[in-house]
ROGU-168390 format. One record per residue: x, y, z of N, C-alpha, C in turn. Coordinates in steps of 0.2 Angstrom, whole numbers. Layout:
((X,Y,Z),(X,Y,Z),(X,Y,Z))
...
end
This chain:
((547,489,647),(547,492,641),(545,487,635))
((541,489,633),(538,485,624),(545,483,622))
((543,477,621),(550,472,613),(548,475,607))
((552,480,602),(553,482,596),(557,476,592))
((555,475,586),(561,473,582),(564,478,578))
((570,474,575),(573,478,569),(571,483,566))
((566,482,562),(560,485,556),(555,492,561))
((558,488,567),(552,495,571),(558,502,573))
((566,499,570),(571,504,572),(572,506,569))
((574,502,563),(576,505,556),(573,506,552))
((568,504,551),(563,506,546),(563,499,540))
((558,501,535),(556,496,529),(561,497,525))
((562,490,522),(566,490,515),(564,496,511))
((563,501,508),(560,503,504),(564,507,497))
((560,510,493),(564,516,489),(561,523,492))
((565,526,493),(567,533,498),(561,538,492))
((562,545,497),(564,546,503),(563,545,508))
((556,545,509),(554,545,516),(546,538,519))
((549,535,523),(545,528,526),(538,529,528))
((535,536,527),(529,538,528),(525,538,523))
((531,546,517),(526,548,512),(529,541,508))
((533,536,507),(534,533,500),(531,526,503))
((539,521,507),(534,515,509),(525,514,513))
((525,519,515),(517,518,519),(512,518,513))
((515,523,509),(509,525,505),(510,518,498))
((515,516,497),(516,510,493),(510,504,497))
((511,506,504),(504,499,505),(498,501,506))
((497,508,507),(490,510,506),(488,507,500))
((492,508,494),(491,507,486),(489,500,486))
((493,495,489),(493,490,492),(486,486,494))
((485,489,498),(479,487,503),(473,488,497))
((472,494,495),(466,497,493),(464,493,486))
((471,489,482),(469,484,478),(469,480,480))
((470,478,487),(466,469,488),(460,469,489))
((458,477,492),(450,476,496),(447,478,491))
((448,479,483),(445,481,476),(445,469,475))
((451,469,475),(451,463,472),(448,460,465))
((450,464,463),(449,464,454),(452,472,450))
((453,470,442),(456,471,437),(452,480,439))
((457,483,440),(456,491,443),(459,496,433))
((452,497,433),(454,503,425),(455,510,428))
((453,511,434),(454,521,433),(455,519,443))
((458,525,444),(459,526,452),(458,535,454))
((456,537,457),(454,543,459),(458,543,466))
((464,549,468),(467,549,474),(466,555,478))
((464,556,484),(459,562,489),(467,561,491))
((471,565,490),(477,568,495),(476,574,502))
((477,571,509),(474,574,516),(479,577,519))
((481,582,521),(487,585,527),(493,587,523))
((497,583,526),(504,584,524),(505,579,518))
((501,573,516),(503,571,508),(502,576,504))
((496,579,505),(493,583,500),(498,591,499))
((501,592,505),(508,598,504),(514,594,499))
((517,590,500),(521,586,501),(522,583,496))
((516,578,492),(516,571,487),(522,572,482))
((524,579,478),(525,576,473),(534,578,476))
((535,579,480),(543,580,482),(543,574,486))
((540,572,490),(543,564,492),(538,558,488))
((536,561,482),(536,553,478),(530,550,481))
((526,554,487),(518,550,488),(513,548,484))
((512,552,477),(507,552,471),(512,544,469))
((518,544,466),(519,538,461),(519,531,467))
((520,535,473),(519,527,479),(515,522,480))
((508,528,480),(502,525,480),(501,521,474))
((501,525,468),(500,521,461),(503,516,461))
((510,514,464),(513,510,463),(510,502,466))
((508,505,473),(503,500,477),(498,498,471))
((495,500,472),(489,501,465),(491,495,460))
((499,497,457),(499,492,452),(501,483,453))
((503,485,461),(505,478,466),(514,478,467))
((515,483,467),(524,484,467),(525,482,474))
((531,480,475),(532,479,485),(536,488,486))
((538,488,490),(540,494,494),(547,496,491))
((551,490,490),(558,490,490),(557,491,481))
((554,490,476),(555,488,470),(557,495,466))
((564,496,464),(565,501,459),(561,504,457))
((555,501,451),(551,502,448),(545,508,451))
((546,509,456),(540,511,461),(542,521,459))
((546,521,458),(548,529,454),(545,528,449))
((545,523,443),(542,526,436),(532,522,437))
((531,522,442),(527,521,442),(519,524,441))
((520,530,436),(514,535,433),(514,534,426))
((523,532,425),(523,529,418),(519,522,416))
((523,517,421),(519,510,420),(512,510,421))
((509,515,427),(501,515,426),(498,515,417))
((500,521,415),(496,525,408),(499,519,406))
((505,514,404),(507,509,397),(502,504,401))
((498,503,405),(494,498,409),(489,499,406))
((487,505,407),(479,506,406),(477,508,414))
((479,510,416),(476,511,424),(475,520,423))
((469,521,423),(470,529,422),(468,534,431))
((474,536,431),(473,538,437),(473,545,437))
((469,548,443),(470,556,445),(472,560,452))
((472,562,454),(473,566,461),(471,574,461))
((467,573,470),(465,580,470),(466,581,476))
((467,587,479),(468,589,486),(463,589,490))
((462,587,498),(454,588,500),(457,588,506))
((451,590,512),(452,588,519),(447,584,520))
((452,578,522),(446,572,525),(446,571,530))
((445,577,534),(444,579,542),(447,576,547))
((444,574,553),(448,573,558),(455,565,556))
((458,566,553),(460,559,553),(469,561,552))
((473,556,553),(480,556,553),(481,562,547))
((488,566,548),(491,568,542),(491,565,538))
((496,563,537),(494,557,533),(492,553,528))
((486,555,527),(481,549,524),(478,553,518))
((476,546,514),(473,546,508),(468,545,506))
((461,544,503),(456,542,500),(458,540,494))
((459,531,492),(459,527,487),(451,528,483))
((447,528,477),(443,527,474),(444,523,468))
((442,518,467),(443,514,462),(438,511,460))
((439,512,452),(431,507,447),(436,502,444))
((435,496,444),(436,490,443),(431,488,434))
((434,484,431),(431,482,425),(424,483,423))
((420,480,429),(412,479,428),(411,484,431))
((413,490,434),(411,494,436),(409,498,442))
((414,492,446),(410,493,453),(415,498,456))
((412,500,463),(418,507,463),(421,506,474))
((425,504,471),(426,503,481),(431,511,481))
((429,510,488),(433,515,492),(438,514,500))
((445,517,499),(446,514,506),(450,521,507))
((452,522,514),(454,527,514),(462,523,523))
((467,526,520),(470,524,526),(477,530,525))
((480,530,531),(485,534,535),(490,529,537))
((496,534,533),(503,531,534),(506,536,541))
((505,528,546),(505,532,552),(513,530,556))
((519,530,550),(525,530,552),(531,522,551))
((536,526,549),(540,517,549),(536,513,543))
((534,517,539),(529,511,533),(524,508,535))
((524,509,542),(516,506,546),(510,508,543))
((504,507,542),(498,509,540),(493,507,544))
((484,511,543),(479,511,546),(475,512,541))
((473,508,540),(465,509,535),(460,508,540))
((459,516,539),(452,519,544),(447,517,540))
((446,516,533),(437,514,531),(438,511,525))
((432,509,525),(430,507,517),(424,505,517))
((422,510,510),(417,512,508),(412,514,513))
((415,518,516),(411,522,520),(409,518,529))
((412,513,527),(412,510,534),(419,512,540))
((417,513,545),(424,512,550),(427,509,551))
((434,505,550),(438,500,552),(446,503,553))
((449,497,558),(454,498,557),(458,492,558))
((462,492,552),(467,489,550),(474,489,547))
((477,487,550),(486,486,548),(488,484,542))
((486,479,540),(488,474,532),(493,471,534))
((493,469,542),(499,463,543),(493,456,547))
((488,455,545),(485,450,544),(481,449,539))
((478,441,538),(473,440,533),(467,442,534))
((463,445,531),(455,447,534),(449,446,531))
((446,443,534),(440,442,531),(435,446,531))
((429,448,528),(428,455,527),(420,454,525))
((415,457,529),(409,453,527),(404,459,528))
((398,459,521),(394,468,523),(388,461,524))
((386,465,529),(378,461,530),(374,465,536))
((367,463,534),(362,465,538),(364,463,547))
((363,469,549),(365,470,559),(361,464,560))
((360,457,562),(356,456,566),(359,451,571))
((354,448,576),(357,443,580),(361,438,576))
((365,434,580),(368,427,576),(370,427,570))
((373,434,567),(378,431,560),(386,435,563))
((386,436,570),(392,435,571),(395,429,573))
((390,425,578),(390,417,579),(391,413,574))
((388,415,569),(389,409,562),(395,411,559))
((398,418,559),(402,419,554),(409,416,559))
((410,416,566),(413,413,570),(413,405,572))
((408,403,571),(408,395,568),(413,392,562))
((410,393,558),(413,396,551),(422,394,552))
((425,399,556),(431,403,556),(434,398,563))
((431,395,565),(432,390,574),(433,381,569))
((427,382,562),(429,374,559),(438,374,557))
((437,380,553),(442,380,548),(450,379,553))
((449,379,561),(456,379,563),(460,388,563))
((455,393,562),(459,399,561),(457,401,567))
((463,406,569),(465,410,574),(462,417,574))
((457,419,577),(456,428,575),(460,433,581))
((462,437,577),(469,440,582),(464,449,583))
((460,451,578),(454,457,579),(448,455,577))
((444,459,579),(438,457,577),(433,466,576))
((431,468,573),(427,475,574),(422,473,569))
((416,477,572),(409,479,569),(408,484,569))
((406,486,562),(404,495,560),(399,494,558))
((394,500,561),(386,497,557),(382,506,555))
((379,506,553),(376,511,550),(368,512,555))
((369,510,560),(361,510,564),(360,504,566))
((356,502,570),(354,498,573),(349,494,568))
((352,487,569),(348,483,564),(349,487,554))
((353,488,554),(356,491,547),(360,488,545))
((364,489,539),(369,486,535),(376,487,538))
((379,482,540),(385,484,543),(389,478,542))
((395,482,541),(402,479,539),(407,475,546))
((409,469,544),(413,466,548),(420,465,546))
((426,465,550),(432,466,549),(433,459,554))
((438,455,552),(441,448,555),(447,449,554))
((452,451,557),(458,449,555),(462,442,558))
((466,440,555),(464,431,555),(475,430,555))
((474,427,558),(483,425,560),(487,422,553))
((482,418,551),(482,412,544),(476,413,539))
((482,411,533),(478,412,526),(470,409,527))
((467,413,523),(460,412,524),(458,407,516))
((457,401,518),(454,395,513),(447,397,508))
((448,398,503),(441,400,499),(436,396,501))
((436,391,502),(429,387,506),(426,392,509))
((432,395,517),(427,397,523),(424,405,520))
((426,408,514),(422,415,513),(420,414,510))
((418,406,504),(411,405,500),(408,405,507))
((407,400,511),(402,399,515),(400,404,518))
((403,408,521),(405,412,524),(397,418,520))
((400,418,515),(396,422,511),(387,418,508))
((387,415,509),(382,409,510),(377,409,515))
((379,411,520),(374,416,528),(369,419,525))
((364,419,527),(359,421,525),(358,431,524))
((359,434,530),(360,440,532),(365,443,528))
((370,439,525),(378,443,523),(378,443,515))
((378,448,512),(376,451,507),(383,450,503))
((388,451,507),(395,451,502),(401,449,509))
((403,443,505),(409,441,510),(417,441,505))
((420,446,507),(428,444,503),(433,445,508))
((438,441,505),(445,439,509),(450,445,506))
((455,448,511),(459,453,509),(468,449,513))
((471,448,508),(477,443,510),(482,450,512))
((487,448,517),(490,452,523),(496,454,517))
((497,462,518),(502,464,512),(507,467,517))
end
């Protein structure tokens, strides 16, 4: 029989009611500003399945936003969180959609950032506050947000998963997953690292300093 803890019986600290639509969706919110990682003015939210029945009776719409603003799971604050958005400046919306085969659960984050760049992640509250971020920006991944991750879009070719594991072997870090998503052979594809320990802005400059890697950023475990 697998070893559970506590938190896998009882559930997250959270503000109620429910550890799916409130705390999960708190770290969707969560997740999808680290992987923006900068000043977010407007948020666009694709509610899927049973969020999209559901959101505004289990508080899913103010959960996410909440996330969004960097609230933790458990913070009173995370109910007036539509208000603190609009006094923020963070102008947010929500539409209904089906984003196909994927968990009930799940949402599509879109966010433009100050200078105007527009990330996307989408992930599923797949129970007990647990989460899966299945993509971003249109790449396949998956991730939990219970590790630090380094995160690198670059051209497919031989030897930039070698160098970017050099890199990640000088630094002393531990890699606990690893996945590549690629858009074709020899094309633009996205790398996911997820890393036991904090990730040192040295190794994602360098990291990002590979010749073939177009954009290297660090996503800290939420």
């Amino acid at each position: 029989m697998a070893e559970m803890d506590v938190f896998s019986v009882v559930g997250p600290v959270m503000v109620g009611p429910s550890s799916s639509h409130t705390a999960g969706a708190v770290r969707i919110g969560r997740m999808a500003r680290a992987v923006a990682g900068a000043r977010v003015r407007r948020a666009e939210v694709v509610l899927h399945g049973s969020f999209a029945d559901t959101y505004r009776g289990h508080g899913t719409d103010r959960a996410i936003v909440a996330g969004l603003l960097g609230l933790e799971t458990d913070d009173p604050r995370v109910r007036e969180a539509l208000s603190i958005a609009r006094r923020s400046g963070l102008d947010v919306s929500f539409r209904l959609a089906d984003l196909g085969n994927v968990h009930p659960n799940t949402a599509k984050v879109i966010l433009t950032a100050d200078d105007g760049r527009t990330t996307e992640v989408t992930g599923s509250s797949i129970g007990g506050g647990a989460i899966r971020i299945v993509a971003i920006d249109g790449y396949e991944v998956s991730l939990s947000g219970e590790y630090h991750t380094l995160v690198t879009v670059h051209q497919d070719r031989p030897g930039v998963v070698a160098r970017v594991s050099d890199v990640i072997a000088r630094a002393g870090l531990n890699i606990a997953f690893m996945r590549v998503s690629r858009r074709g052979r020899r094309a633009e594809a996205m790398m996911t690292i997820e890393l036991d320990d904090e990730i040192p802005s040295w190794v994602t400059s360098e990291v990002g300093s590979i010749q073939a890697i177009r954009r290297a950023f660090a996503v800290p475990r939420i």
